[in-house]
C-alpha positions in Angstrom: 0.0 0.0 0.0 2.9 2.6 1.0 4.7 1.7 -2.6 1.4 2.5 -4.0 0.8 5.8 -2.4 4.6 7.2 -3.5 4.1 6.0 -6.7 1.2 8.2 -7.0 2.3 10.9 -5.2 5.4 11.4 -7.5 3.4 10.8 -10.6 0.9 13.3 -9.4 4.1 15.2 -8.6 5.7 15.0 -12.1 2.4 16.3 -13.5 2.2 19.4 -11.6 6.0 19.8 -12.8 5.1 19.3 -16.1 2.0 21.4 -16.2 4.2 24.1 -14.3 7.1 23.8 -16.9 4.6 24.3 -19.7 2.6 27.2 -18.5 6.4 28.6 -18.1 7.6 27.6 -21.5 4.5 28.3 -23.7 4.9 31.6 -23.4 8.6 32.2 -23.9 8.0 29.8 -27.1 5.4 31.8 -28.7 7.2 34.7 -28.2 10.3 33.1 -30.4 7.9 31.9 -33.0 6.9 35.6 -33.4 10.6 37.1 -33.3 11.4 34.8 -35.9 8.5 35.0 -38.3 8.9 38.8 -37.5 12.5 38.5 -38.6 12.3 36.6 -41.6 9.6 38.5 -42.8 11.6 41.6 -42.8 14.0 39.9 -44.4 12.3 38.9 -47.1 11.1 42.6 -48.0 14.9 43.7 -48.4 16.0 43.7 -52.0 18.5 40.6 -52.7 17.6 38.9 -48.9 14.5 37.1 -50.1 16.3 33.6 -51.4 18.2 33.4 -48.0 15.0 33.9 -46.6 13.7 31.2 -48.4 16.5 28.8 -47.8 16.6 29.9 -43.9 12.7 29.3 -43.8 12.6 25.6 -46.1 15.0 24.6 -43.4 13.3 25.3 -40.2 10.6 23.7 -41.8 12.7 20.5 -42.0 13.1 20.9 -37.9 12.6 17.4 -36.3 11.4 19.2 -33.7 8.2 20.2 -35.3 8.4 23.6 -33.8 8.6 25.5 -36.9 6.2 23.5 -38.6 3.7 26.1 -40.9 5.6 28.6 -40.1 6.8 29.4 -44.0 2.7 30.2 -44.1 2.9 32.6 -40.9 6.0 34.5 -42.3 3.7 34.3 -45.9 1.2 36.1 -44.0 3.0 38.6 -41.9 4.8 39.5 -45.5 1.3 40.3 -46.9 0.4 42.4 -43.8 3.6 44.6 -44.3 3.6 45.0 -47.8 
């Protein structure tokens, strides 16, 4: 019964942690996902930067994290609003 009421407790424990970690990080990540679609957009608008732009953008598409996944669409977007 003990074993069972520590195993809980530290899964319940590792949850909170979890939960904590991601209310913590969610912000701080969408904040980067805006500084670079921000950046790349600008970047694009400046004569002769728009094939690095390209390039930079294809390859965070290619992330295995999956973090920059769509995000060639969002800086699409952001271009449109500027222009």
């Amino acid at each position: 019964m003990k074993t069972d009421s520590l195993t809980k407790s530290s899964i319940d424990m590792e949850l909170s942690t979890i939960l904590i970690e991601r209310k913590l990080l969610l912000p701080m990540l969408q904040d980067h996902l805006m500084r670079v679609i921000e950046h790349y957009a600008q970047m694009a608008l400046k004569p002769g930067s728009i094939d690095y732009a390209r390039q930079a953008v294809m390859d965070l598409e290619k992330d295995p994290s999956n973090l920059y996944r769509g995000i060639g669409k969002k800086i699409g977007q952001r271009i449109k609003e500027l222009a």
